[in-house]
MOPAC internal coordinates of N, CA, C and O (Angstrom, degrees):
PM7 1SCF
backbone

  N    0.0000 0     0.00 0     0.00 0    0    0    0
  C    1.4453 1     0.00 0     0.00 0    1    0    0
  C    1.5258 1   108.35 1     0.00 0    2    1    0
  O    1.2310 1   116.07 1   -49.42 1    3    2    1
  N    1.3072 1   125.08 1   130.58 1    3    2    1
  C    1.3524 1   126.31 1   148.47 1    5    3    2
  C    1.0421 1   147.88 1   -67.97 1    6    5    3
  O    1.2310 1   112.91 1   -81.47 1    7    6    5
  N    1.0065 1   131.00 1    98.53 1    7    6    5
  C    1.7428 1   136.78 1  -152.66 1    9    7    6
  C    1.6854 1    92.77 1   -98.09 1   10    9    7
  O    1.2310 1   124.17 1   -38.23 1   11   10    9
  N    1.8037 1   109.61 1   141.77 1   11   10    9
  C    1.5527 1   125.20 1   177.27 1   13   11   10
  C    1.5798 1   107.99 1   -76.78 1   14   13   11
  O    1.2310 1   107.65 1   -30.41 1   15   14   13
  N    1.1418 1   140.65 1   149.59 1   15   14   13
  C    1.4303 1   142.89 1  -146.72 1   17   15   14
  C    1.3303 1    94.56 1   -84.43 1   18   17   15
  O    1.2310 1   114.01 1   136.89 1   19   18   17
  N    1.8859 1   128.95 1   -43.11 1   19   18   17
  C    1.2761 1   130.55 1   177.33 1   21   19   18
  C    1.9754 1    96.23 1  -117.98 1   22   21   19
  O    1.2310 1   138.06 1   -16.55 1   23   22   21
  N    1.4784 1    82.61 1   163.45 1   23   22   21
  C    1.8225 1    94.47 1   176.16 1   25   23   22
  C    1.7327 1    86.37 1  -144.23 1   26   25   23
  O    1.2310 1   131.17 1    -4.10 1   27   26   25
  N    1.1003 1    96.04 1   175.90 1   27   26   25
  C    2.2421 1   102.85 1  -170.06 1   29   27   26
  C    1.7146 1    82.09 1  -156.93 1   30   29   27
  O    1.2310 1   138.00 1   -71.38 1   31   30   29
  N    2.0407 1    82.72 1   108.62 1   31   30   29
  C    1.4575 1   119.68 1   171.10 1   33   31   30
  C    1.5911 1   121.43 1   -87.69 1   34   33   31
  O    1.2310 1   119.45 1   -50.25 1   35   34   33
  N    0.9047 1   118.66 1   129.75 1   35   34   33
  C    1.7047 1   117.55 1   161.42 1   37   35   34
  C    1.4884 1   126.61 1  -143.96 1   38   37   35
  O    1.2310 1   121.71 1   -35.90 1   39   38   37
  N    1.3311 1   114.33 1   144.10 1   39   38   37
  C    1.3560 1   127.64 1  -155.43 1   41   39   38
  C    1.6884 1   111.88 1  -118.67 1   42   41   39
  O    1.2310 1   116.87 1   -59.09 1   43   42   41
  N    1.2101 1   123.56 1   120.91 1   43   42   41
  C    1.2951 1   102.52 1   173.95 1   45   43   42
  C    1.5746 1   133.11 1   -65.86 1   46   45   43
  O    1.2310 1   123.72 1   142.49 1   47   46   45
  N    1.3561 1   110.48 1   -37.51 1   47   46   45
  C    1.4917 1   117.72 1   165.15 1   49   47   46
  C    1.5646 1   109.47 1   -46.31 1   50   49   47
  O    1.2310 1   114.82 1   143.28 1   51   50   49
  N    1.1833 1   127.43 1   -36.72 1   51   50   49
  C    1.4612 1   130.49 1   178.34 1   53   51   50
  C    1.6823 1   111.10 1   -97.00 1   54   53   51
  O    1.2310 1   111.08 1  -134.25 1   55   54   53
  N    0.9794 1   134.39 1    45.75 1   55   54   53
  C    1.4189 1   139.52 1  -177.57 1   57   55   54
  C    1.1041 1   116.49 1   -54.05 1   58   57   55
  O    1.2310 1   105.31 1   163.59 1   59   58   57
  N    1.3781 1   144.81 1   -16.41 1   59   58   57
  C    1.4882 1   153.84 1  -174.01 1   61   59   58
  C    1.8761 1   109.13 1   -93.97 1   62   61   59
  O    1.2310 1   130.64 1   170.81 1   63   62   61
  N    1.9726 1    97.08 1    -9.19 1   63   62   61
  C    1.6751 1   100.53 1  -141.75 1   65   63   62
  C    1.5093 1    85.08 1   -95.15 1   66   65   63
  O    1.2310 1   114.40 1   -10.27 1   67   66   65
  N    1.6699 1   128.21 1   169.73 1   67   66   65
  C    1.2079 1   130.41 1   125.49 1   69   67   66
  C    1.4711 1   126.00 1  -129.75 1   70   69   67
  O    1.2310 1   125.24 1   -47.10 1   71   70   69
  N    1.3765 1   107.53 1   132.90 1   71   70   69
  C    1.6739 1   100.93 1  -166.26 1   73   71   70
  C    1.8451 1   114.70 1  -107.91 1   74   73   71
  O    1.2310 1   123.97 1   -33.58 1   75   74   73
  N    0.9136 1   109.98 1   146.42 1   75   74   73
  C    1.3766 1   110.30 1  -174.01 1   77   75   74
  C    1.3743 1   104.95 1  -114.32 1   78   77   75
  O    1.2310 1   110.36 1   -80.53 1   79   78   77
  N    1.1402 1   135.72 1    99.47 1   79   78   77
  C    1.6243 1   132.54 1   164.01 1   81   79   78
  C    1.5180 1   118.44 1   -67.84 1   82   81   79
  O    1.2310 1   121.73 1   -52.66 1   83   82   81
  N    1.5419 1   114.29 1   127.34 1   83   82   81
  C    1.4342 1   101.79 1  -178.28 1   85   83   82
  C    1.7785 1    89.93 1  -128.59 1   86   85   83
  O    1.2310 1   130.23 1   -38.65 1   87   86   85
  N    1.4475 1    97.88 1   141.35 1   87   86   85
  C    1.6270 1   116.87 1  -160.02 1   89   87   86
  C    0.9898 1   111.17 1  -119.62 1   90   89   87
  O    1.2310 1   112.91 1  -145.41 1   91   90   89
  N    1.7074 1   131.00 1    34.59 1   91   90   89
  C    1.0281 1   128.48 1   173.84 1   93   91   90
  C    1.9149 1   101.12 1  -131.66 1   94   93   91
  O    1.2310 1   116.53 1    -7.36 1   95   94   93
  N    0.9810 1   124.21 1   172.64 1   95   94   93
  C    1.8318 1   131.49 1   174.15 1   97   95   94
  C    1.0639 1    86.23 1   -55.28 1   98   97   95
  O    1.2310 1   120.78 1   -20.00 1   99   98   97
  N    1.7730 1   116.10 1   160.00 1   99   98   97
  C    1.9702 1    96.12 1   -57.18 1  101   99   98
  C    1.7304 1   102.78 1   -66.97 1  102  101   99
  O    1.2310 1   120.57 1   -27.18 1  103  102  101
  N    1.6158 1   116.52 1   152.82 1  103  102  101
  C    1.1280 1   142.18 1   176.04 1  105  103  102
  C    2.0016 1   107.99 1   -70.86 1  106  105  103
  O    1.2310 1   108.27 1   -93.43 1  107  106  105
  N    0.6935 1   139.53 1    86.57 1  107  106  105
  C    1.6054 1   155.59 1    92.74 1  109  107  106
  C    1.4150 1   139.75 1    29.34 1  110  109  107
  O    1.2310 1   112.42 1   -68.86 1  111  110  109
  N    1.2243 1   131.92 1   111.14 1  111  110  109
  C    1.6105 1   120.55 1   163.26 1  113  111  110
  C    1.8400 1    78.01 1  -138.26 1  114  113  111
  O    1.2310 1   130.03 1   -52.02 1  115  114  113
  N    1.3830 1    98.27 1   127.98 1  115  114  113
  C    1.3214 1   122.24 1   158.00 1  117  115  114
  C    1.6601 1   131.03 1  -118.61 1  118  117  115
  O    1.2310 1   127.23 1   -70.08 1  119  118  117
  N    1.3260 1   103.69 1   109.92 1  119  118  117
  C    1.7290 1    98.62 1  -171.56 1  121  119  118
  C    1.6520 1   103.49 1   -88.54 1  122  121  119
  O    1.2310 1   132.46 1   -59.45 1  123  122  121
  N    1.5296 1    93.54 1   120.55 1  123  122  121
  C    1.8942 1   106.59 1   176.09 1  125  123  122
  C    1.4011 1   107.36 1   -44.28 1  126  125  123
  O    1.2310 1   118.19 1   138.77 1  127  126  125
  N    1.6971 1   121.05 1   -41.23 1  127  126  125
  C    1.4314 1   114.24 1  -155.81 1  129  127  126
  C    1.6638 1   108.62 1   -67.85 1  130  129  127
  O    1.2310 1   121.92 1   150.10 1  131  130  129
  N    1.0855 1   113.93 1   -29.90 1  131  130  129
  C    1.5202 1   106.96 1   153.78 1  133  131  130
  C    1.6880 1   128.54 1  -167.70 1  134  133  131
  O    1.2310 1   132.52 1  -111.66 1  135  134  133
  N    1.6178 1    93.41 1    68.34 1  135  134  133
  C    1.6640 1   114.69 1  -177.04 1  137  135  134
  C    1.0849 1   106.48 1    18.68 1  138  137  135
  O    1.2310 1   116.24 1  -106.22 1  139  138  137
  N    1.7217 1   124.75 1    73.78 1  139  138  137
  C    1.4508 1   125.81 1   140.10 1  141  139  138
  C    1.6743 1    96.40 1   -98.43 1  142  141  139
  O    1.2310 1   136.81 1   -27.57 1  143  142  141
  N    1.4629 1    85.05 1   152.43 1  143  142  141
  C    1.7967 1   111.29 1   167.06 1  145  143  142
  C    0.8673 1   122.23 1  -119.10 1  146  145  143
  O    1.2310 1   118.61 1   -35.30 1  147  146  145
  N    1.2803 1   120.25 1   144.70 1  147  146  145
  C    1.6642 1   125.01 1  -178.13 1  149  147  146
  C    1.4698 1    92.13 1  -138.60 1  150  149  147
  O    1.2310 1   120.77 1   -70.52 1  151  150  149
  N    1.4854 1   116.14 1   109.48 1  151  150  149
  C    1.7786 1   130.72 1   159.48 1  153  151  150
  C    1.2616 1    95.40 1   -53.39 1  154  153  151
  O    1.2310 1   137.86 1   -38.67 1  155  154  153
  N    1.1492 1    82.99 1   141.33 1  155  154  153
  C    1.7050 1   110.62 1   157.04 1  157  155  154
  C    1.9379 1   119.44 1   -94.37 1  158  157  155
  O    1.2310 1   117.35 1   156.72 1  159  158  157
  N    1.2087 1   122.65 1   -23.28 1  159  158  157
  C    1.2138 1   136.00 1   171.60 1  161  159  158
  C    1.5173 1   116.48 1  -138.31 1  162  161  159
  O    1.2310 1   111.71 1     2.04 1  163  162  161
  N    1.0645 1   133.22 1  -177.96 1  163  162  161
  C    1.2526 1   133.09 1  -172.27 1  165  163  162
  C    1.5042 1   118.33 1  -111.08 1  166  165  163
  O    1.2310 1   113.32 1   -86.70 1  167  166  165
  N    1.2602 1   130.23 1    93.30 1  167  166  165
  C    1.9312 1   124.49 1  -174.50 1  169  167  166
  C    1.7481 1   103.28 1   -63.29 1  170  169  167
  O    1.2310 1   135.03 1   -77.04 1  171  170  169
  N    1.6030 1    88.53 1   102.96 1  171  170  169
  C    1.4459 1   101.45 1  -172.33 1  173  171  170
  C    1.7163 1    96.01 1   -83.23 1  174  173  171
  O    1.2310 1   126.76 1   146.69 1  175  174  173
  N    1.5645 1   104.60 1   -33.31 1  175  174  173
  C    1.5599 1    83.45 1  -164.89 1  177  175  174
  C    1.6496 1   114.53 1  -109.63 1  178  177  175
  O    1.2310 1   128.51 1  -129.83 1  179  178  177
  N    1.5082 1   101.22 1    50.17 1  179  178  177
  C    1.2902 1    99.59 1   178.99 1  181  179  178
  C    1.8743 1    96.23 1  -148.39 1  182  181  179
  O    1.2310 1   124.25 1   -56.98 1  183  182  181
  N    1.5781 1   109.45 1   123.02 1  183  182  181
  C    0.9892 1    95.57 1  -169.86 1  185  183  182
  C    1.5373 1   115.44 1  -108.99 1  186  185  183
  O    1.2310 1   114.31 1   -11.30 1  187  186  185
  N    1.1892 1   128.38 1   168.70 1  187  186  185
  C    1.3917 1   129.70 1  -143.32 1  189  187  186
  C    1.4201 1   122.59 1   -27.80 1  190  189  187
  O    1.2310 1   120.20 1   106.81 1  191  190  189
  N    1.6299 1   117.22 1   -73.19 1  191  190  189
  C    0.9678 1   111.31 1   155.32 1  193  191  190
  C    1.4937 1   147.43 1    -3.26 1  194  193  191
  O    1.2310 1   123.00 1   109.32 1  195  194  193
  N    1.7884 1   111.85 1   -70.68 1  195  194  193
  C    1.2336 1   123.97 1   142.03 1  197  195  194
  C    1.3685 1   129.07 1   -16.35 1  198  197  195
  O    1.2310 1   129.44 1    97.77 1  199  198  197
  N    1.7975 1    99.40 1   -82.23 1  199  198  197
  C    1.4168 1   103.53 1   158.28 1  201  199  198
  C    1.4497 1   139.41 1    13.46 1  202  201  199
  O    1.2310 1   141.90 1    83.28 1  203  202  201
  N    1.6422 1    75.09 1   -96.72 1  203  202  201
  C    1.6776 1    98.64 1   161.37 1  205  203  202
  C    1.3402 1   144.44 1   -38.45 1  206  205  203
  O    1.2310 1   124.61 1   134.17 1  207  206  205
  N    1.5232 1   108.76 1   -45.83 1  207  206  205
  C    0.9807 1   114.20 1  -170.02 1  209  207  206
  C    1.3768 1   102.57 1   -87.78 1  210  209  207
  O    1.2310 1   118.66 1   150.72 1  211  210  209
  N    1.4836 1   120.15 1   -29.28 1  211  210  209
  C    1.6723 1   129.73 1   177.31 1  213  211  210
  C    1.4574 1    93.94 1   -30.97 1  214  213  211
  O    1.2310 1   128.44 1   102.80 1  215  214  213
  N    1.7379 1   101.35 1   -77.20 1  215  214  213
  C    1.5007 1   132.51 1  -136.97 1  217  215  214
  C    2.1490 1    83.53 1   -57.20 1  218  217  215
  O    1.2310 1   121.81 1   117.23 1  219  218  217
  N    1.4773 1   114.14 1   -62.77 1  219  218  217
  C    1.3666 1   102.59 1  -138.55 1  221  219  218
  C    1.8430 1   101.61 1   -67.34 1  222  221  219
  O    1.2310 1   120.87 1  -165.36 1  223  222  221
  N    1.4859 1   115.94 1    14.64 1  223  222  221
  C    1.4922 1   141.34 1   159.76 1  225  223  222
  C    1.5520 1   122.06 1   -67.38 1  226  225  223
  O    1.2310 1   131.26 1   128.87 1  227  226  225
  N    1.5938 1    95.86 1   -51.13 1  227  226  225
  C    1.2903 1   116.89 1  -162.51 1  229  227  226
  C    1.5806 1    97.33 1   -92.31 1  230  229  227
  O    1.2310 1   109.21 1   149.45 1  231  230  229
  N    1.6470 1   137.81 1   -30.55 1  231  230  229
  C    0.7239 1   143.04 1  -116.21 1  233  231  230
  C    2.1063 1    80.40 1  -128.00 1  234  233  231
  O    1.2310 1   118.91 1   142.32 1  235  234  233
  N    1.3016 1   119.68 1   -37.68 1  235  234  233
  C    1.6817 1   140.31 1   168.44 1  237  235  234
  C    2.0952 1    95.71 1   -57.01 1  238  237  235
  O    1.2310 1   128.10 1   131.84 1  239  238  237
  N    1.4248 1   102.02 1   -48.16 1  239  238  237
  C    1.6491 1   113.42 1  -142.78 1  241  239  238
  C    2.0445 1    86.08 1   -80.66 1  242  241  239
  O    1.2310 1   124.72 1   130.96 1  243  242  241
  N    0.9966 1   108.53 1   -49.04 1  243  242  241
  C    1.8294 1   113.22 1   158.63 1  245  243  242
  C    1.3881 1   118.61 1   -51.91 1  246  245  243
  O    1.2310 1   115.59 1   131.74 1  247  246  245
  N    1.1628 1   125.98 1   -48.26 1  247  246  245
  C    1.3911 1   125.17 1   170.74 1  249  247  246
  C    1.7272 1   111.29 1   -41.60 1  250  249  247
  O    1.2310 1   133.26 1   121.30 1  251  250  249
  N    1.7215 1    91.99 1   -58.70 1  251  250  249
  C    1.6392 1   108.83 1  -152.26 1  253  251  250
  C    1.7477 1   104.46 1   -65.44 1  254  253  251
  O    1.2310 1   131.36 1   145.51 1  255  254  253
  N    2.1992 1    95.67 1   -34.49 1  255  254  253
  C    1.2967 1   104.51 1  -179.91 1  257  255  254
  C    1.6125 1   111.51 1   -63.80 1  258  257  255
  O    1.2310 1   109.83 1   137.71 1  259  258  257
  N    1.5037 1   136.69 1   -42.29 1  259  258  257
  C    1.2188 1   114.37 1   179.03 1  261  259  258
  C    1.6729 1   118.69 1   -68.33 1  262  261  259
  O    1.2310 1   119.74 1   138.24 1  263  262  261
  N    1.0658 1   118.10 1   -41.76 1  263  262  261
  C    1.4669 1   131.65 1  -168.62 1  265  263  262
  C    2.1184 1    92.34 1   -56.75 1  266  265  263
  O    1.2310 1   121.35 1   160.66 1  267  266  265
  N    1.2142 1   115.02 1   -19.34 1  267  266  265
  C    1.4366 1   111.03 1   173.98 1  269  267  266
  C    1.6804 1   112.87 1   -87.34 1  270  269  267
  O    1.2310 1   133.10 1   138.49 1  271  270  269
  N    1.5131 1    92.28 1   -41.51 1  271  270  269
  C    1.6600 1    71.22 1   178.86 1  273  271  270
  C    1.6299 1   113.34 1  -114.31 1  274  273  271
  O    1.2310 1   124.24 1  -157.98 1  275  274  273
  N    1.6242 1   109.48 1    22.02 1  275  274  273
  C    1.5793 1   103.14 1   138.82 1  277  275  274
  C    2.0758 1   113.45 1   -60.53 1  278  277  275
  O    1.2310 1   125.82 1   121.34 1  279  278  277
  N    1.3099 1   106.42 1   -58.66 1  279  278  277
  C    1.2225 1   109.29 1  -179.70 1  281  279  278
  C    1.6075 1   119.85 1   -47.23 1  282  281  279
  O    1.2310 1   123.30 1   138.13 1  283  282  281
  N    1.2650 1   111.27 1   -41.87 1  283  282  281
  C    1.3382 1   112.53 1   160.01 1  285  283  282
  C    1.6496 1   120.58 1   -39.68 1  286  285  283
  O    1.2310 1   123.91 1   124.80 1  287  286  285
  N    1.4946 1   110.11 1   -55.20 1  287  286  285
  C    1.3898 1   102.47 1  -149.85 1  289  287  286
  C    1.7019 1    94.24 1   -83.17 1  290  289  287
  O    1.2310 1   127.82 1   149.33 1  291  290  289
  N    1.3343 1   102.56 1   -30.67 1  291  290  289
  C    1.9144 1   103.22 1   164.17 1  293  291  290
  C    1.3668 1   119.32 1   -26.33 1  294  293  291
  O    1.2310 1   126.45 1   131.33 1  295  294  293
  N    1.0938 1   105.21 1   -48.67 1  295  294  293
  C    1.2130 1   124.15 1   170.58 1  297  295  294
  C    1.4823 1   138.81 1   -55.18 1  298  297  295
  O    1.2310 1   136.11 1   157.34 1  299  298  297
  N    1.0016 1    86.41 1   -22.66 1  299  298  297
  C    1.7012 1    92.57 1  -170.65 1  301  299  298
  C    1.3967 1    84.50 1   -94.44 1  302  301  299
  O    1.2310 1   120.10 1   180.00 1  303  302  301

């Protein structure tokens, strides 16, 4: 099966929240309401630095991904 790199989570207990799952290395839940992350596994082979610089990539590419398919569903 092919899984999409991000999916856009929501919870009712968290109604204020929006979460972005990203399903590719390293694995991700980022809440939009104020970019905390919580890994899902640990990036053993990238060390801090790296990290960093991955995430605030990955962290732009979630942004850009909801703001597309908010516009999408505008749409409909």
């Amino acid at each position: 099966m092919e899984l999409p790199k991000f999916l856009l989570g929501d919870n009712t207990d968290f109604p204020e929240d929006i979460f972005i799952i990203h399903l590719d290395y390293p694995r991700f839940i980022i809440n939009l309401k104020d970019d905390e992350v919580e890994f899902m596994e640990e990036a053993e082979d990238l060390d801090e630095t790296e990290l960093n610089a991955e995430m605030e990539g990955l962290v732009e590419q979630a942004n850009a991904f909801y703001d597309k398919e908010m516009e999408r569903y505008e749409k409909e």
